[in-house]
C-alpha positions as CSV (number, residue, x, y, z in Angstrom):
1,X,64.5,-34.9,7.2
2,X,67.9,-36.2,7.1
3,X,68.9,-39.3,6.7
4,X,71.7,-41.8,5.3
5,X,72.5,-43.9,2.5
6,X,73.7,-47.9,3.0
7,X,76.0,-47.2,-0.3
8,X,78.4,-46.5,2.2
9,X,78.5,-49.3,4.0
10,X,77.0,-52.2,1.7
11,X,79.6,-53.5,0.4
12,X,81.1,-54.4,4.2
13,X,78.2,-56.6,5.4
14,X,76.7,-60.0,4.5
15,X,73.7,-59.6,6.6
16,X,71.1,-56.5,6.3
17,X,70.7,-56.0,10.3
18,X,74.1,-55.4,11.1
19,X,74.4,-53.0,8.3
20,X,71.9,-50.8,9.5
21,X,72.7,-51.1,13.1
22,X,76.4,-49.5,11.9
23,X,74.6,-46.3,10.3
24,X,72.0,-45.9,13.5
25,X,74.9,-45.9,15.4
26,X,76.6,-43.4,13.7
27,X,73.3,-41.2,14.6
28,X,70.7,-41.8,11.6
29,X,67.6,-43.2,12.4
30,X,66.4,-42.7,8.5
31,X,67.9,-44.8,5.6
32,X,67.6,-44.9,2.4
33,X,68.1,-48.6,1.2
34,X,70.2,-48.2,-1.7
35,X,71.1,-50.1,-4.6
36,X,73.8,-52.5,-5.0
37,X,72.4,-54.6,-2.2
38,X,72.3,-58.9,-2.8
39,X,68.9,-59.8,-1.9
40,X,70.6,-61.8,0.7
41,X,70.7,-59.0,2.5
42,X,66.8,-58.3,2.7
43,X,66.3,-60.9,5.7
44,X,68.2,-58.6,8.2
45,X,66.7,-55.8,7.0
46,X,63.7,-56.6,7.1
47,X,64.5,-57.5,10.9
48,X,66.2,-54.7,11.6
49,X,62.9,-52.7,10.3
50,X,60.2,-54.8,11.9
51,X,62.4,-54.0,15.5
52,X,61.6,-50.5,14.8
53,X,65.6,-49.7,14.4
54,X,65.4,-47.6,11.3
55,X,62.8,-45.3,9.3
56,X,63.0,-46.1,5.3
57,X,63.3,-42.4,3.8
58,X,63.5,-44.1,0.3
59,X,64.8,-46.6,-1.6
60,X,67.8,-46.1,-4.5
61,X,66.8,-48.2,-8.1
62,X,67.9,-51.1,-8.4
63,X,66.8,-52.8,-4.6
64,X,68.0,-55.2,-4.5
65,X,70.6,-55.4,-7.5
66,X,69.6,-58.2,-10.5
67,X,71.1,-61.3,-9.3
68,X,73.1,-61.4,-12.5
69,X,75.0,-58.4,-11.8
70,X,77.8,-59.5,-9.7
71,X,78.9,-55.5,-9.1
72,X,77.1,-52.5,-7.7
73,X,76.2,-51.1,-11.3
74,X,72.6,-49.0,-11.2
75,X,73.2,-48.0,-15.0
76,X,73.4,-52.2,-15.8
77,X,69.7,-51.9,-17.5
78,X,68.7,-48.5,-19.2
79,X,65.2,-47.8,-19.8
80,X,67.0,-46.4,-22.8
81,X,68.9,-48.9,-24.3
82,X,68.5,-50.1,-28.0
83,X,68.2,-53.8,-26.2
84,X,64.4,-54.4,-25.8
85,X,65.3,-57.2,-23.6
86,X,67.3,-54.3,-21.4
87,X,64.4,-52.5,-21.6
88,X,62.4,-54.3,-20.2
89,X,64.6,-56.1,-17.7
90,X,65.1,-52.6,-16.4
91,X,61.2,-51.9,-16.3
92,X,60.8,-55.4,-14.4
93,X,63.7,-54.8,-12.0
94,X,62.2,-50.8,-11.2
95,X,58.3,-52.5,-10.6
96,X,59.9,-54.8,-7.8
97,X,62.0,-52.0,-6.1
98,X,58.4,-50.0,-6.4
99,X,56.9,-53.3,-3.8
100,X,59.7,-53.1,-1.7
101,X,59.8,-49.6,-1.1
102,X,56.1,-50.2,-0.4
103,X,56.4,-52.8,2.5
104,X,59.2,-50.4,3.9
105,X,57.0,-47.1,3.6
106,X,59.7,-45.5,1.6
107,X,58.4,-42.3,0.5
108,X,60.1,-42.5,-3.3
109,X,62.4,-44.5,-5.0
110,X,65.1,-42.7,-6.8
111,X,65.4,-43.3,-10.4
112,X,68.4,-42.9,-13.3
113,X,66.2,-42.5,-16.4
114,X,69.6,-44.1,-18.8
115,X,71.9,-42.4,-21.0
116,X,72.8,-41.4,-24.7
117,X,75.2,-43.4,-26.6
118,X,78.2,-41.3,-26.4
119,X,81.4,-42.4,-24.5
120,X,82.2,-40.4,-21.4
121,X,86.4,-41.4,-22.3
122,X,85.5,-38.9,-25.2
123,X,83.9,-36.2,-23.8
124,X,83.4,-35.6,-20.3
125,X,86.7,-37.0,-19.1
126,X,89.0,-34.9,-21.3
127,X,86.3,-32.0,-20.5
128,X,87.3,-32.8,-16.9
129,X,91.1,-33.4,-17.4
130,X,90.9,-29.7,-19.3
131,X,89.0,-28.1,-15.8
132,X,92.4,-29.9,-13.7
133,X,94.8,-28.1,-15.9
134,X,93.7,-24.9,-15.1
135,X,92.2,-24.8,-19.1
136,X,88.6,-24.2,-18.4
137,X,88.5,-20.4,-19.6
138,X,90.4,-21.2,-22.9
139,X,89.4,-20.6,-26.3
140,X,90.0,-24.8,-26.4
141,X,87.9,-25.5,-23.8
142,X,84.8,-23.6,-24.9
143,X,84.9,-25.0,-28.5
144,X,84.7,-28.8,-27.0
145,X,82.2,-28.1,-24.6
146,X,79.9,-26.4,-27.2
147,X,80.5,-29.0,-29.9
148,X,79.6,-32.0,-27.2
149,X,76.8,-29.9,-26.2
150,X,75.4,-29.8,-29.7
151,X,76.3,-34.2,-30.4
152,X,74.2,-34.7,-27.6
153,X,71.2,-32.9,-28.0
154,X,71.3,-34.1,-31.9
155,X,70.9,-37.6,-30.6
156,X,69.1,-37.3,-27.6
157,X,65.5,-36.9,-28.8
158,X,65.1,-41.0,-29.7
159,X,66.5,-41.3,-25.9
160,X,64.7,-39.2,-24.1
161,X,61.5,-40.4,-25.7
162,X,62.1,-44.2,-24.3
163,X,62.8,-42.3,-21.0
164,X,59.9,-40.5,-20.9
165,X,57.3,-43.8,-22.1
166,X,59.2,-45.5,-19.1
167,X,58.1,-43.3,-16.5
168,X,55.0,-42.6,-17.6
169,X,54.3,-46.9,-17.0
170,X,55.8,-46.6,-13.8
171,X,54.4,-43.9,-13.1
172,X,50.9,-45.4,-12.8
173,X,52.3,-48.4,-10.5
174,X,54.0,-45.9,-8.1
175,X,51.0,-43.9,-7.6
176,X,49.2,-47.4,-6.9
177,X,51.7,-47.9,-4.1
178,X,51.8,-44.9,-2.7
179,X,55.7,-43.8,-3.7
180,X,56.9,-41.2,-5.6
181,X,59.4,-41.5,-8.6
182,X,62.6,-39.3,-8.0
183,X,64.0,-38.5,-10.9
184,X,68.0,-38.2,-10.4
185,X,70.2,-35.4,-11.6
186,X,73.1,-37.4,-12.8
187,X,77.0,-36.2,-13.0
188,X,77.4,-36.7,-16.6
189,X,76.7,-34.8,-19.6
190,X,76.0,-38.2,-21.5
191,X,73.1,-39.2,-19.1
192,X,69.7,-38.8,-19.4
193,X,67.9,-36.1,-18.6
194,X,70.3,-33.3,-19.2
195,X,68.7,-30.2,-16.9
196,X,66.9,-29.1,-20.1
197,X,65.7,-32.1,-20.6
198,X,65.4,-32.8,-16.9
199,X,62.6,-29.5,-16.8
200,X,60.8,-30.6,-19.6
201,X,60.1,-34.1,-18.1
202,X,59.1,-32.7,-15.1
203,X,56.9,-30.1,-16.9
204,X,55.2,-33.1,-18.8
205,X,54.5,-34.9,-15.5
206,X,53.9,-31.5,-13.3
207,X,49.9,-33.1,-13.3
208,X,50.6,-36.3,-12.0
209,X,51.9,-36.5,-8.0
210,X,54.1,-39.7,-8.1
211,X,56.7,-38.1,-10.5
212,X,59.3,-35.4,-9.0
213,X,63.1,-34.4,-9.1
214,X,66.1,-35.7,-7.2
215,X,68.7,-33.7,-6.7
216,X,72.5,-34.9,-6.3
217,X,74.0,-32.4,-4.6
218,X,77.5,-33.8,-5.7
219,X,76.6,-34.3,-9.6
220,X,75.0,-31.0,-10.3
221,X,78.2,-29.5,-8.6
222,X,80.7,-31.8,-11.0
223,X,78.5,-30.4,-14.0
224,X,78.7,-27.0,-12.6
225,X,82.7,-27.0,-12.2
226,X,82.6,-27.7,-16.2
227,X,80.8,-24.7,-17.1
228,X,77.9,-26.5,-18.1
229,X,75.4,-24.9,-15.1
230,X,75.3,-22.9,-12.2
231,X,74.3,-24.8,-9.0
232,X,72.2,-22.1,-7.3
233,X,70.5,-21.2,-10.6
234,X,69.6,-24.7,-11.6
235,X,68.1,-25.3,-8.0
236,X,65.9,-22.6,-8.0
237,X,64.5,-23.1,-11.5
238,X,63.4,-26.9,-10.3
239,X,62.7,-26.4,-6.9
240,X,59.2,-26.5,-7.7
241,X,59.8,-30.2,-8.8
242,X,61.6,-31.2,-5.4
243,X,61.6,-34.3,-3.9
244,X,64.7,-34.3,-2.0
245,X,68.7,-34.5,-2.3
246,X,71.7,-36.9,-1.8
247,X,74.2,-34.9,0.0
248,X,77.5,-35.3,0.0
249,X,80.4,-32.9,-1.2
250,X,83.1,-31.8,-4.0
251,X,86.5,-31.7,-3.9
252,X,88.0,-29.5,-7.2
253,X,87.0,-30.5,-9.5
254,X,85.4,-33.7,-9.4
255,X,86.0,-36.1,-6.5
256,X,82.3,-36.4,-5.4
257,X,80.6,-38.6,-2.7
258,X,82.9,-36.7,0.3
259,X,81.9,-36.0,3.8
260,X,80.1,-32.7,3.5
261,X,82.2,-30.0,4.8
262,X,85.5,-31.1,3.5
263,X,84.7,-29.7,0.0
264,X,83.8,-26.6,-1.7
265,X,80.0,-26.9,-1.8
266,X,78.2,-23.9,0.6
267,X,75.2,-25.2,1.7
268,X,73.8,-22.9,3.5
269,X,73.3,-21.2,0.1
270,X,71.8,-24.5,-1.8
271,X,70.0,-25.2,1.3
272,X,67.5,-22.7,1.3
273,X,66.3,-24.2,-2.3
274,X,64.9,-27.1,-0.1
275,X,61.0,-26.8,1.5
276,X,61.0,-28.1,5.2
277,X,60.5,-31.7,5.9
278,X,62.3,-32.4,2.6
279,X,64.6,-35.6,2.6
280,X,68.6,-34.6,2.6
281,X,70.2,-38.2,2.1
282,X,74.0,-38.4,2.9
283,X,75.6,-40.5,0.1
284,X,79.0,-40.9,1.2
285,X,81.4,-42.9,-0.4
286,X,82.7,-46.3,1.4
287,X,85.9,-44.6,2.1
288,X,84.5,-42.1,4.4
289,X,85.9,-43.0,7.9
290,X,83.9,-43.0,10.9
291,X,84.9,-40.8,13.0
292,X,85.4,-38.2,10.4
293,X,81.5,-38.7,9.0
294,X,80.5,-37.9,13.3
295,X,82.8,-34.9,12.9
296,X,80.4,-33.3,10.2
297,X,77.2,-34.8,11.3
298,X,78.0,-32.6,14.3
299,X,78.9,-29.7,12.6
300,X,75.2,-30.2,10.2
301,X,73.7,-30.3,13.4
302,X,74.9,-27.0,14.7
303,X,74.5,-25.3,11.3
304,X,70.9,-26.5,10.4
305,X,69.6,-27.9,13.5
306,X,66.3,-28.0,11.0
307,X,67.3,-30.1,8.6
C-alpha cells in the first residue's frame, strides 16, 4: 500500500483540509498523519477525512505535537529520559495519538523508543564527516567506530530497559484500539533500539500482535554508509517483524528524506523484503518540489505497479 507523509507539507498550512487536499492531488489517496502537526490543524482534517478524501495508513508519534513545543521535535519527550516527568509526558502524549489513530482507522502508529545519553556532535557527526572525506576504510575510522560501538552498548542496558516497560504499557492500550505499535529504525547510532537491540525487542514482543518494526528506509541506509550494517542483511533478518517503511532516498553519504530515485538506494533489491499489502510511506522532506515528487511517483508506478 503506498501512501504519503504530511511531514512534507505541514509546515505550509494552517488548516488540516487544504493540506491533505495538496498531497491527494499530487496522487496519494493514503496518508500517514504525521507528527509535528498543531492540533489546530485536526478540524480540517477531520473534514477532509469524513468527505472520504483520504485513507489514514497510520499516524507518526507525536499527533498532534505537545502544545508546548513550539517546533516539529518528535524526540522532545523520551520514554527514556532520566526526567520522570518526561517520562511520563511522553507516555501521556503516545496514549492520545493511540485515540486518534483510532477514530482515523490508522493501522499503527509509528514510535521512536528515545535515545542514550551520548552526544551525536561527538560521535556520529565526526563518524559522518570521516565517511565525506573519503576516510571510511582507514585504520582511524575503524578504531572510532569500534570504541563508540562499545560506549554505547556499556550504557544502553538502563535505557533500553525504560524502552522496553514503555511499550509493554502501550502495548496493552494499542491492542485495545485496534493499532499496532511500529517501532522505528532511527538514523543514529545514539538512539534507541540499535538493530541488536531493535531484534531483541521484537523477539520479547514476537507473542503479542500490536508490537512490530518500522523500517526507515532512509536511516538504515545513513547507518549503513558508516559501516555499521548492511541494508539488505538487516532487512531480511527483521522482515519477520514488518510493519511497513517510510521511503524516501540517500544522497552520499547522508542527505536523507530525498525523492526516491534521485539517490543511491536500489529498491527493487530492499523491496522484495516487504510482504504484499505492506504500507510503503513516502517521507519526503519539505524541500521536495512538486513537480519533481510526480516525476518519481510515475516512475514507482512503472517499476512496482504492486506496490
Amino acid at each position: 500500500m503506498l501512501a504519503f507523509s504530511t511531514c512534507w507539507n505541514n509546515s505550509r498550512h494552517a488548516d488540516g483540509e487544504s493540506m491533505i487536499e495538496e498531497i491527494v492531488a499530487l496522487g496519494f489517496r493514503n496518508i500517514e498523519l504525521s507528527h509535528g502537526m498543531t492540533i489546530a490543524k485536526l478540524p480540517g482534517i477531520r473534514k477532509a477525512y469524513a468527505r472520504g478524501l483520504f485513507t489514514c495508513s497510520g499516524v507518526h508519534n507525536y499527533f498532534p505535537s505537545p502544545v508546548e513545543v513550539m517546533i516539529d521535535a518528535p524526540d522532545a519527550y523520551e520514554y527514556t529520559s532520566h526526567r520522570p516527568a518526561d517520562r511520563q509526558r511522553a507516555m501521556d502524549m503516545t496514549l492520545k495519538t493511540l485515540e486518534l489513530a483510532a477514530e482515523f482507522e490508522a493501522r499503527y502508529v509509528v514510535l521512536h523508543m528515545g535515545s542514550v545519553p551520548l552526544k551525536s556532535a561527538k560521535w556520529t557527526k565526526p563518524l559522518t564527516a570521516s565517511v565525506e572525506a573519503g576516510h571510511q576504510l582507514t585504520p582511524e575510522y575503524a578504531r572510532e567506530k569500534i570504541a563508540f560501538v562499545k560506549k554505547r552498548e556499556k550504557i544502553a542496558p538502563l535505557y533500553y530497559q525504560r524502552a522496553t516497560e514503555a511499550l509493554a504499557t502501550l502495548a496493552e492500550r494499542a491492542a485495545e484500539l485496534g493499532v499496532k505499535l511500529a517501532v522505528e529504525s532511527r538514523s543514529r547510532f545514539e538512539d534507541m533500539p540499535t538493530e541488536r537491540e531493535m531484534v531483541r525487542l521484537q523477539e520479547a514482543f514476537a507473542d503479542h500482535p500490536a508490537v512490530g518494526y518500522w523500517h526507515d528506509f532512509g536511516h538504515v541506509q545513513l547507518k549503513h554508509n558508516l559501516g555499521l550494517l548492511d541494508h539488505g542483511q538487516w532487512l531480511e533478518r527483521i522482515s519477520p517483524h514488518l510493519i511497513g517503511g517510510h521511503v524516501h532516498d540517500v544522497q552520499w553519504p547522508a542527505r536523507d528524506h530525498r525523492t526516491p530515485f534521485t539517490g543511491t538506494l536500489d529498491y527493487t533489491d530492499l523491496l522484495r523484503h516487504f510482504p504484499a499489502g505492506c504500507p510503503l510511506v513516502w517521507e519526503l522532506s519539505p524541500t521536495r518540489e512538486t513537480a519533481e515528487i510526480r516525476d518519481s511517483l510515475a516512475i514507482w508506478q512503472r517499476m512496482f505497479p504492486d506496490r
